[in-house]
C-alpha positions in Angstrom: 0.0 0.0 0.0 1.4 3.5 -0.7 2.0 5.7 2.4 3.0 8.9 2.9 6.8 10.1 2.4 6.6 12.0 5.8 3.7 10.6 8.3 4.6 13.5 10.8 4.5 16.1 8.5 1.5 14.4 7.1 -0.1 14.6 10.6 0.8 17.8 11.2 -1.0 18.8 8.3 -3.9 16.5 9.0 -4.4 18.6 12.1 -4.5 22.3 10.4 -7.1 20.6 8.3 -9.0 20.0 11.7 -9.0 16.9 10.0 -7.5 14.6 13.7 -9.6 14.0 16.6 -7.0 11.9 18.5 -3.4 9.9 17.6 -2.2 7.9 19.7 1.6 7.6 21.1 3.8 6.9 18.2 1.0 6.8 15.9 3.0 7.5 13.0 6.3 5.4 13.7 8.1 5.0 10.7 9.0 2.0 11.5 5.6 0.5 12.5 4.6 -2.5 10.7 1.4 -3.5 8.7 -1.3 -0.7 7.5 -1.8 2.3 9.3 -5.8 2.8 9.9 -7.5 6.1 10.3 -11.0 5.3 12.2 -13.6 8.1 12.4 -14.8 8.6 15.7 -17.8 7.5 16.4 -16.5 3.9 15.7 -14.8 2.1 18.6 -11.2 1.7 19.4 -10.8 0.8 23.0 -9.1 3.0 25.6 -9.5 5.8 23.1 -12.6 9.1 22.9 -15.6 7.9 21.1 -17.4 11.3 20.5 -18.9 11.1 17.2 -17.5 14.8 16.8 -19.8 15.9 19.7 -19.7 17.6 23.3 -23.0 15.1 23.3 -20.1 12.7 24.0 -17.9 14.7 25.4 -16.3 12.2 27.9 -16.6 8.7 27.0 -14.0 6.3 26.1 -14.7 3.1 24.3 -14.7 0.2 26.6 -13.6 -2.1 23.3 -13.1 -2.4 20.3 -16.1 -2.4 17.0 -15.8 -5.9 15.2 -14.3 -4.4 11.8 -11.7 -2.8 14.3 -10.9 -6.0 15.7 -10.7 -7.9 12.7 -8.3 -5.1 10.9 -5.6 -5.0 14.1 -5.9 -9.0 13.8 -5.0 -8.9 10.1 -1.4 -6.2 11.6 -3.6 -3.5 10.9 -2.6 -0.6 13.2 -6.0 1.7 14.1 -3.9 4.5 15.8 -5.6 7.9 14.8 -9.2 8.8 15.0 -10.6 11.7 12.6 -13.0 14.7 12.7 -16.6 14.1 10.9 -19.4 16.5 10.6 -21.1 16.2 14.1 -22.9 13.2 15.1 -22.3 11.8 11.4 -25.3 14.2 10.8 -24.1 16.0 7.7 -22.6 16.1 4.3 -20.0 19.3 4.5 -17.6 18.8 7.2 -18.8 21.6 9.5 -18.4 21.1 13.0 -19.0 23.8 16.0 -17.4 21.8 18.3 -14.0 20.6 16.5 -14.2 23.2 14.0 -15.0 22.6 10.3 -12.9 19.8 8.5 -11.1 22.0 6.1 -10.3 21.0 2.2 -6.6 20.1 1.3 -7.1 21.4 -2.0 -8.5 25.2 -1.2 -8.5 26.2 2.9 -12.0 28.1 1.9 -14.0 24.7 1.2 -14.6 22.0 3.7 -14.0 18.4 3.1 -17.5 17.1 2.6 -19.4 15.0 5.6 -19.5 13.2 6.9 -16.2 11.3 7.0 -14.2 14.4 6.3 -11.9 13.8 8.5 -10.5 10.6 7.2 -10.6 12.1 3.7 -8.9 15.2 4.2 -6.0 13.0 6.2 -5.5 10.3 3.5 -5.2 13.2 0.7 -2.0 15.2 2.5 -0.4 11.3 2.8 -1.7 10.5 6.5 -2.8 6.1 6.8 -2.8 3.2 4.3 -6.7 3.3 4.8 -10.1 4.4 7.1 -12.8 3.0 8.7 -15.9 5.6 8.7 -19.1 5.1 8.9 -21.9 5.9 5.2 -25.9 6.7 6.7 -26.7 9.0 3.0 -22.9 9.4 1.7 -20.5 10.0 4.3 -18.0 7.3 2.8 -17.9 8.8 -0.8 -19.3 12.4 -0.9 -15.8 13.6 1.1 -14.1 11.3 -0.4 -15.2 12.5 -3.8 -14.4 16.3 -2.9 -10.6 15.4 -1.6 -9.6 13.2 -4.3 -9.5 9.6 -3.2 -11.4 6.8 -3.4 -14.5 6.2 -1.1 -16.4 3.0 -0.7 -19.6 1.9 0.9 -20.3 -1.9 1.1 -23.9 -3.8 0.6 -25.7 -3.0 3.8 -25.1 -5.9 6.4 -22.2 -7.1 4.9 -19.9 -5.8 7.4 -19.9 -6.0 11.2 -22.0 -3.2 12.6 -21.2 -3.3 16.3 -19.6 -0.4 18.2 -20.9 2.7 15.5 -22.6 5.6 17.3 -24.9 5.2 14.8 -27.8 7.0 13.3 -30.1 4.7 10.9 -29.6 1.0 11.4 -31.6 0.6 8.1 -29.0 2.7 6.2 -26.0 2.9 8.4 -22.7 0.7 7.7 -18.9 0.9 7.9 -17.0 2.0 4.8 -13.7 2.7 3.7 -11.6 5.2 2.2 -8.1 5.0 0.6 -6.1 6.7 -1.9 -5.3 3.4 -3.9 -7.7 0.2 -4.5 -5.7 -2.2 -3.2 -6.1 -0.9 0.1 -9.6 -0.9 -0.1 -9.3 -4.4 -1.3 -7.2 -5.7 1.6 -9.8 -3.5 4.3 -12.6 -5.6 2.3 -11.4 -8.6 2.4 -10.1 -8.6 6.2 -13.9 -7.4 6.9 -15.5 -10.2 5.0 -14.0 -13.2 5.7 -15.2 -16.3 3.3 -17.3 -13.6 1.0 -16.9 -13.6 -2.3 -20.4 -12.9 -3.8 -22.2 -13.0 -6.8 -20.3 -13.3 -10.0 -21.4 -10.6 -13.2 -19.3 -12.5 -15.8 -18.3 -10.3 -18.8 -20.0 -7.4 -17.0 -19.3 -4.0 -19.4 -22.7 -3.0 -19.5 -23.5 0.3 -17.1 -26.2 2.7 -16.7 -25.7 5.7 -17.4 -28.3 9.1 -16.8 -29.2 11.2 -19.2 -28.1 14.9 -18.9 -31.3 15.9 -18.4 -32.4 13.4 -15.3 -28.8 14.9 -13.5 -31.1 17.9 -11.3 -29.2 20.7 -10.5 -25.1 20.6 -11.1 -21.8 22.4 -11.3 -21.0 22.6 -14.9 -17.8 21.4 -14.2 -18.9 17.8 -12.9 -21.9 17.5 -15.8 -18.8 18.2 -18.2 -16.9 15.7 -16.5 -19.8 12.9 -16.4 -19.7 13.2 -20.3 -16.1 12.6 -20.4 -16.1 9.8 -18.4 -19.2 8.4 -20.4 -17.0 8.7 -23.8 -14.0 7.5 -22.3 -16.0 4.1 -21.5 -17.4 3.5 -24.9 -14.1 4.4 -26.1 -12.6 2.0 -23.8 -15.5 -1.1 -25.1 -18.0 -0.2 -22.3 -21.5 -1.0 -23.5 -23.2 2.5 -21.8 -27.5 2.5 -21.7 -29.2 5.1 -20.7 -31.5 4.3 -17.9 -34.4 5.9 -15.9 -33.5 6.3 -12.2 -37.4 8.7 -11.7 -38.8 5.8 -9.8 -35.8 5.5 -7.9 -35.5 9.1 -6.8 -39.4 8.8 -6.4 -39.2 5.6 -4.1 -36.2 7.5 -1.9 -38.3 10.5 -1.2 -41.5 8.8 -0.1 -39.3 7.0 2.2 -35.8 8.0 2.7 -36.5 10.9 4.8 -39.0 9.3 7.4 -36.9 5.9 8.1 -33.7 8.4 8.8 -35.5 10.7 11.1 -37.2 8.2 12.8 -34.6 5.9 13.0 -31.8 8.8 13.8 -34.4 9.9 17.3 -34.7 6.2 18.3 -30.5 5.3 18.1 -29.7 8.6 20.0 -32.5 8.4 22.7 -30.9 5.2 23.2 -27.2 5.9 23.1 -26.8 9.0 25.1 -28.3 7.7 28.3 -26.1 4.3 27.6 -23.0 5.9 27.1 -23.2 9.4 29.2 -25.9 8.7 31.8 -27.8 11.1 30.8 -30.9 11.7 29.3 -31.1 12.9 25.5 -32.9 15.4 26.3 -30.9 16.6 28.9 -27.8 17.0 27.0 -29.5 18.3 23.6 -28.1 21.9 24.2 -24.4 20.8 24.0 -25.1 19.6 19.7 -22.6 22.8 18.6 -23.2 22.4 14.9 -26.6 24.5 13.7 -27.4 22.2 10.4 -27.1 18.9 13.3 -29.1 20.8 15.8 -31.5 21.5 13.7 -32.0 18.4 11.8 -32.1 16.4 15.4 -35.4 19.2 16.2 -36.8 17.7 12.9 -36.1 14.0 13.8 -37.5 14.4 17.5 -41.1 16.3 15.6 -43.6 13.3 15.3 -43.9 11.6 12.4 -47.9 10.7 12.7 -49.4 7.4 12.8 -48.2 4.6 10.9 -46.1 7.0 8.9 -42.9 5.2 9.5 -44.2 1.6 9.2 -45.7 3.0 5.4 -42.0 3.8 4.9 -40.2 0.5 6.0 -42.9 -2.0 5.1 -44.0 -0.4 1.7 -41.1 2.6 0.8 -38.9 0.7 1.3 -39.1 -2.4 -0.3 -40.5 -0.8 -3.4 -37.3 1.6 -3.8 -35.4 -2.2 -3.8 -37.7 -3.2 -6.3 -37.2 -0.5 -8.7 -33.4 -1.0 -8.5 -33.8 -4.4 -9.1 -36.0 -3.0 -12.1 -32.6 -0.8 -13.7 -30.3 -3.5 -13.5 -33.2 -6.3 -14.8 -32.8 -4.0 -17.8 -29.9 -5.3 -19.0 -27.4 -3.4 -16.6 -24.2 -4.3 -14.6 -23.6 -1.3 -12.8 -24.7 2.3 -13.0 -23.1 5.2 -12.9 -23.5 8.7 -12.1 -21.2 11.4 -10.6 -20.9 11.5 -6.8 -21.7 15.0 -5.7 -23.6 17.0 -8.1 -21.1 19.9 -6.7 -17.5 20.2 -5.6 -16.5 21.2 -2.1 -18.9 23.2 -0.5 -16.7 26.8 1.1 -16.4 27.0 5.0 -19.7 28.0 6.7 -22.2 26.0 4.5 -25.3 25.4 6.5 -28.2 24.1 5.8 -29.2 25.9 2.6 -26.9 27.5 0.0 -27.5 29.3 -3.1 -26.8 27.5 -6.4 -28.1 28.4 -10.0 -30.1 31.4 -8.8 -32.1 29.3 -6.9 -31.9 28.7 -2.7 -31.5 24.7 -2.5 -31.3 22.5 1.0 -27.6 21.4 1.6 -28.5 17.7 2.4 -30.8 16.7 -0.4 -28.6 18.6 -3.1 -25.4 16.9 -2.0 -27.0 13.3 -1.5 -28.9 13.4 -4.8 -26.9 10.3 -6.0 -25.6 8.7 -2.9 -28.5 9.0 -0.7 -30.9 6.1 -2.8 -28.5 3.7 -3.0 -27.8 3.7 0.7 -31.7 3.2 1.3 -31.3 0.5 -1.0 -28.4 -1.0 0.6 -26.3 -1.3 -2.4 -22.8 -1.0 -2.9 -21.1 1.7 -4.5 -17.5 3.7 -4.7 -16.4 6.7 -5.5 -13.4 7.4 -8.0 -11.8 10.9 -8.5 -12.4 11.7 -11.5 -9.8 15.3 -12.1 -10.9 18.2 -11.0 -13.1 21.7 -11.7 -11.7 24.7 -13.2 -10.4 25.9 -9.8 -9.0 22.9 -9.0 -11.4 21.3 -6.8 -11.5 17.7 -7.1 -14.5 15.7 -8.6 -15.5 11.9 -7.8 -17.7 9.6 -10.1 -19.7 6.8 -9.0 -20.0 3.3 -9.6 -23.1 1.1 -8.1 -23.8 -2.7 -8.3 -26.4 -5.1 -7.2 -26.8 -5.7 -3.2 -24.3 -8.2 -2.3 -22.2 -7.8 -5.6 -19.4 -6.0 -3.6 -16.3 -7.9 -5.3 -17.8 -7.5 -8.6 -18.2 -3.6 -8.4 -13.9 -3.5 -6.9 -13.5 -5.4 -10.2 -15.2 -3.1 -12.3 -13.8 -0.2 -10.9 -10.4 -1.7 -11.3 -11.0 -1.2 -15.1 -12.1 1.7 -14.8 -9.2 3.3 -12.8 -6.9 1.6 -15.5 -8.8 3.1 -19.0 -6.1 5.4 -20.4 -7.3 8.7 -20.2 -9.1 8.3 -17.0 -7.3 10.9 -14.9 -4.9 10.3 -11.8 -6.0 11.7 -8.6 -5.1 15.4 -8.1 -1.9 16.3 -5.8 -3.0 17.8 -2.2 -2.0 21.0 -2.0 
């Protein structure tokens, strides 16, 4: 795996990022062997703070170690430094009133994206082999995507899920983040034990959108999303044009009510457990305005039956329409990651974009937050940059369970000639 020439300097600059919530003693030996493993922090590493970016948190220590943690350390894995996310996991730009907001490597007036900005701002100045965060709507690939490395979120239930300070057990799992594939490969395969899943033999056929089904975008990453698209067929990629409006139909008479309900339930529950306190009692210490007000939202109720229409009925049917795109003759699909690059330092909850005023969270999750309902895989690859060098990610998305497949396929991708390398950290 390819590490950074200088791990101190690279931590040093991981930490003017506000990118480095704790390292531990000789974190960055030089001579330390096996992988060196970022973990975002609201995943467990024992003996070390498990805040999930949030005076919520403020004092607790994790007692053990999460699963994946376990199994990476076993494998010589060394999980050493924990990073910054947008608070509580509860956001896709990297702010943070607590930490301070997760600055972008490539331009100090952008943040990194949310919410694993952290580990993505750390891998792209050369900090870690790889990262254990967590993806609820995106947080694995949207930062990822806006720092220039690769971000990937497994099928849902396919890794361990123990020890997260989690948000939406229907949508939440580990991910990882790396700034080559074969780390992500080694991470994967150390998670997953025995797993290979299903085959897609001679798979070149993706899904691609057409420009007028991409919502609002930077010019800059619709520009690029054509490139890519002729670089494939150049390549011998069979590219269809598919339909994802049922899709984006299915998330939003869903999506929103599983998260909020599901987000109330898994806090009410883990405050008390790890603070002993109330929820309630401690609800004036969220520092970050988008979090605190999205947690008002989640605690409003929902009305009868309203979340049991979403799981029982939303839910499956926004499964069944995927199913539906890649029935159609389909291996994978593709769309860019973010609609936008980086959003700049102090990004709230709206922003104004193409004359119109559009919420943060739904703008920036356009692509990534369906495919998490569905619990699919999916990855993020940079893809070069926009015209003032802010670095744009493409994504790739598979059948559930088809994990190994979609690594494959992006493999080939990341080798077309043409496809661009990964911008240089400023």
């Amino acid at each position: 795996m390819a590490r950074g020439s200088d791990p101190m300097q690279a931590l040093t600059r991981a930490r003017a990022l506000n990118a480095i919530a704790f390292a531990a003693e000789h974190a960055v030996d030089p001579e330390g062997e096996g992988p060196l493993v970022l973990v975002k922090d609201n995943i467990a590493v024992r003996g070390m703070p498990w805040t999930a970016g949030s005076p919520l948190f403020v004092d607790v220590v994790a007692p053990r170690d999460a699963a994946a943690v376990t199994l990476i350390a076993a494998a010589g894995g060394r999980p050493a430094i924990r990073t910054t996310l947008h608070e509580l996991a509860f956001g896709v730009t990297g702010a943070n009133g607590w930490t301070g907001p997760i600055l972008n490597p490539f331009s100090a007036d952008h943040m990194a994206g949310g919410s694993s900005g952290g580990s993505a701002a750390a891998l792209a100045v050369g900090l870690g082999d790889v990262s254990l965060v967590t993806d609820t709507g995106g947080s694995a690939r949207i930062p990822a995507a806006h720092c220039g490395i690769l971000g990937f979120r497994p099928s849902t239930g396919r890794y361990p899920a123990d020890g997260l300070i989690g948000l939406s057990p229907s949508r939440d799992t580990i991910g990882l983040m790396a700034r080559d594939l074969d780390a992500i490969r080694w991470a994967d395969a150390v998670l997953t034990p025995g797993q290979g899943g299903p085959a897609l033999p001679n798979a070149r056929r993706i899904g691609v959108v057409a420009q007028d089904m991409l919502g609002p975008i930077a010019p800059d990453v619709a520009t690029a999303y054509l490139r890519l698209c002729d670089l494939l067929r150049d390549a011998g990629w069979e590219l269809r044009t598919v339909d994802l409006s049922a899709i984006f139909a299915c998330d939003e008479a869903c999506g929103f009510a599983i998260a909020m309900h599901e987000t109330h339930q898994s806090l009410l529950s883990a405050v008390p457990a790890l603070t002993g306190h109330a929820y309630g009692d401690r609800l004036d210490a969220v520092a970050t305005p988008d979090v605190a007000h999205m947690l008002a939202l989640a605690a409003q109720p929902l009305g009868d039956g309203v979340y049991a229409e979403a799981i029982g009925r939303g839910w499956p049917a926004l499964r069944a329409a995927y199913a539906g795109v890649f029935g159609s003759g389909v291996d994978f699909l593709l769309t860019p990651t973010s609609p936008m690059t980086a959003p700049p330092v102090g990004t709230d909850a709206t922003m104004e974009f193409g004359g119109e005023t559009l919420a943060v969270f739904p703008a920036y999750t356009r692509f990534t937050r369906p495919d998490s309902m569905a619990g699919l895989p999916s990855i993020s690859m940079p893809f070069g940059a926009d015209g003032t060098g802010l670095p744009i990610g493409m994504m790739l998305a598979a059948p559930r369970f088809a994990d190994r497949a979609l690594l494959d396929a992006a493999g080939a991708l990341l080798a077309i000639e043409g496809f661009p390398a990964a911008p240089a950290a400023l």
